[in-house]
N, C-alpha and C positions, 0 to 999 in steps of 0.2 A: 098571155099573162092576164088579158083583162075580158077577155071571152064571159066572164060571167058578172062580168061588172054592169048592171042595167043601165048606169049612169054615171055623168062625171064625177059625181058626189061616191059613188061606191068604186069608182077608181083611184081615188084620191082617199079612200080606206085601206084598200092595200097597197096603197104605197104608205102611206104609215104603216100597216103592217111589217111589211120589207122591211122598210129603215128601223123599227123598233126591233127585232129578229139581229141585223146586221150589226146593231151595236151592240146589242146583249152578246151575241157570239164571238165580241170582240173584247168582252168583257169590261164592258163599258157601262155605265150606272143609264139610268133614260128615267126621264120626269116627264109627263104628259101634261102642260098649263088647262088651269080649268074651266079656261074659255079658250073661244075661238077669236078674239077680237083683238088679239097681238100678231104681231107681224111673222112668225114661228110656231111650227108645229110642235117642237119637242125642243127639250132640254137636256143634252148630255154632260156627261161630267167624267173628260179623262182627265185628271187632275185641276180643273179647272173648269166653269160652267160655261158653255157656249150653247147659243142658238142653231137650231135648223131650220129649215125651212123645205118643206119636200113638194118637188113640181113630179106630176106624170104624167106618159106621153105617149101618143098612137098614131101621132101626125109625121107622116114621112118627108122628109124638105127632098129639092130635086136632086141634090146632091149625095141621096142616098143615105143619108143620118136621120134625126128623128128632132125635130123642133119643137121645145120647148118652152111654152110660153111663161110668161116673167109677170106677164098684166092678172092682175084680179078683178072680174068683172064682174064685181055684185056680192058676191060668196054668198054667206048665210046674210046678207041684210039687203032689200031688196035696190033693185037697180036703179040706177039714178041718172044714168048718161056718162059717169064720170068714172075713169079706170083707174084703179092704183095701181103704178107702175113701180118697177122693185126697185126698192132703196138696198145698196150692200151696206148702210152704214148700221142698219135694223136686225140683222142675221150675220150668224160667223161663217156658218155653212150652209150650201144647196146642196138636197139629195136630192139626183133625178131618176127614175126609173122606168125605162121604155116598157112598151110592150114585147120586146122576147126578152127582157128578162135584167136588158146592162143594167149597172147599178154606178154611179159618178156621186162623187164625193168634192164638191168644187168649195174651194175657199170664195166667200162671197166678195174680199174683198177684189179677187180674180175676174169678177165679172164686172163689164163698163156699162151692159147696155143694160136699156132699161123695158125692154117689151119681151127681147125672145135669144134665146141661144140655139146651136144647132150640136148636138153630139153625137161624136160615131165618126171616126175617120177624117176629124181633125184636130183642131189645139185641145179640145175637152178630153181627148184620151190619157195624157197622162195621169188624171183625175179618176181613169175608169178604176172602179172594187170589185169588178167579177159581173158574172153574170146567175 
Protein backbone atom coordinates (compact mmCIF):
# COMPACT_ATOMS: atom_id res chain seq x y z
CA UNK A 1 0.00 0.00 0.00
CA UNK A 2 2.75 2.55 0.72
CA UNK A 3 5.47 1.07 -1.77
CA UNK A 4 5.50 4.47 -3.26
CA UNK A 5 5.24 6.52 -0.34
CA UNK A 6 9.21 8.18 -0.13
CA UNK A 7 8.11 9.17 3.28
CA UNK A 8 6.24 9.37 6.24
CA UNK A 9 4.73 12.64 5.32
CA UNK A 10 3.52 10.92 1.80
CA UNK A 11 2.13 7.93 3.70
CA UNK A 12 0.18 10.01 5.84
CA UNK A 13 -1.29 11.50 2.22
CA UNK A 14 -2.82 8.40 1.28
CA UNK A 15 -4.15 7.65 4.09
CA UNK A 16 -6.00 10.77 3.90
CA UNK A 17 -6.70 9.72 0.50
CA UNK A 18 -8.19 6.26 1.71
CA UNK A 19 -10.34 7.88 4.32
CA UNK A 20 -11.53 10.79 2.19
CA UNK A 21 -12.53 7.85 -0.77
CA UNK A 22 -14.09 5.69 2.23
CA UNK A 23 -16.50 8.22 3.31
CA UNK A 24 -17.42 9.85 0.07
CA UNK A 25 -18.34 6.04 -1.06
CA UNK A 26 -20.22 5.91 1.95
CA UNK A 27 -21.96 8.89 1.15
CA UNK A 28 -20.79 10.86 3.53
CA UNK A 29 -20.13 14.75 3.26
CA UNK A 30 -15.85 15.19 4.12
CA UNK A 31 -14.54 18.95 4.90
CA UNK A 32 -10.75 19.11 4.73
CA UNK A 33 -9.67 21.94 7.91
CA UNK A 34 -7.38 24.62 6.40
CA UNK A 35 -4.55 24.04 8.47
CA UNK A 36 -2.77 21.38 10.00
CA UNK A 37 -2.44 22.76 13.45
CA UNK A 38 -5.80 21.07 15.06
CA UNK A 39 -5.87 17.82 16.45
CA UNK A 40 -7.88 16.12 13.22
CA UNK A 41 -7.49 15.48 9.73
CA UNK A 42 -10.88 15.73 8.35
CA UNK A 43 -14.33 16.67 9.10
CA UNK A 44 -17.18 14.42 8.40
CA UNK A 45 -20.80 14.98 8.48
CA UNK A 46 -23.29 11.95 8.71
CA UNK A 47 -25.85 13.94 10.28
CA UNK A 48 -23.71 15.48 12.58
CA UNK A 49 -20.09 16.99 12.44
CA UNK A 50 -17.32 14.76 13.95
CA UNK A 51 -13.59 14.72 13.91
CA UNK A 52 -11.11 12.32 12.45
CA UNK A 53 -8.02 11.81 12.92
CA UNK A 54 -6.16 9.31 10.42
CA UNK A 55 -2.91 7.22 11.83
CA UNK A 56 -0.93 4.92 9.07
CA UNK A 57 0.96 2.06 9.60
CA UNK A 58 3.94 -0.46 8.24
CA UNK A 59 5.05 -1.36 11.70
CA UNK A 60 4.43 -4.92 12.46
CA UNK A 61 4.03 -5.62 16.52
CA UNK A 62 5.18 -9.37 17.50
CA UNK A 63 1.98 -10.45 17.68
CA UNK A 64 1.32 -10.30 14.13
CA UNK A 65 -1.01 -7.01 13.89
CA UNK A 66 0.38 -3.72 12.85
CA UNK A 67 1.00 -0.91 15.71
CA UNK A 68 -0.04 2.08 15.40
CA UNK A 69 1.49 4.93 16.95
CA UNK A 70 -1.04 7.56 18.75
CA UNK A 71 2.32 10.03 19.65
CA UNK A 72 3.00 13.04 17.32
CA UNK A 73 6.45 13.86 17.08
CA UNK A 74 7.19 17.26 15.63
CA UNK A 75 4.67 17.05 12.50
CA UNK A 76 4.95 20.17 10.33
CA UNK A 77 6.52 22.27 13.40
CA UNK A 78 9.95 21.51 14.25
CA UNK A 79 11.00 19.18 17.11
CA UNK A 80 11.41 20.14 20.47
CA UNK A 81 11.99 16.96 22.66
CA UNK A 82 8.39 17.01 23.56
CA UNK A 83 5.54 14.39 22.06
CA UNK A 84 1.89 14.99 21.87
CA UNK A 85 0.34 12.09 23.05
CA UNK A 86 -3.46 11.44 21.78
CA UNK A 87 -6.12 12.98 23.71
CA UNK A 88 -9.60 10.99 22.75
CA UNK A 89 -11.39 13.96 24.11
CA UNK A 90 -9.82 16.10 20.65
CA UNK A 91 -11.24 13.55 17.83
CA UNK A 92 -14.64 11.43 17.51
CA UNK A 93 -12.99 9.08 15.30
CA UNK A 94 -9.45 7.23 14.41
CA UNK A 95 -9.00 5.97 10.96
CA UNK A 96 -6.14 3.51 10.79
CA UNK A 97 -4.84 2.26 7.63
CA UNK A 98 -2.08 -0.55 7.48
CA UNK A 99 0.08 -1.31 4.79
CA UNK A 100 -2.00 -4.32 2.94
CA UNK A 101 -4.70 -2.22 2.89
CA UNK A 102 -7.13 -2.93 6.57
CA UNK A 103 -9.08 0.09 7.05
CA UNK A 104 -10.49 0.55 11.13
CA UNK A 105 -12.88 3.01 12.00
CA UNK A 106 -12.44 3.28 16.04
CA UNK A 107 -14.53 5.41 18.27
CA UNK A 108 -11.98 7.64 19.93
CA UNK A 109 -13.58 7.55 22.88
CA UNK A 110 -12.77 3.57 22.64
CA UNK A 111 -9.25 4.22 22.94
CA UNK A 112 -7.35 4.49 26.63
CA UNK A 113 -4.00 4.65 25.76
CA UNK A 114 -2.24 7.36 24.90
CA UNK A 115 1.16 6.29 22.60
CA UNK A 116 0.11 3.31 20.46
CA UNK A 117 -2.55 0.61 19.64
CA UNK A 118 -2.05 -2.57 18.05
CA UNK A 119 -4.78 -3.86 15.18
CA UNK A 120 -5.35 -7.11 13.44
CA UNK A 121 -6.48 -10.10 15.49
CA UNK A 122 -7.60 -8.45 18.46
CA UNK A 123 -10.18 -6.06 20.29
CA UNK A 124 -9.65 -3.32 17.21
CA UNK A 125 -11.42 -5.94 14.88
CA UNK A 126 -14.70 -5.19 15.47
CA UNK A 127 -13.92 -1.62 14.22
CA UNK A 128 -12.39 -3.27 10.97
CA UNK A 129 -14.25 -1.44 7.40
CA UNK A 130 -12.61 -3.61 4.85
CA UNK A 131 -9.73 -3.82 3.31
Amino acid sequence: MFDKASNTKKQGDIGLGVAISYFVQQGITVSIPLTDSQDYDLIVDDGGLKRVQIKTTSNKSESGGYEVGLRVLGGNRSWNGVAKVFDNTKVDYLFVLTEEGDKYLIPADKIESKNSIVVGKNKWNEYKIGR
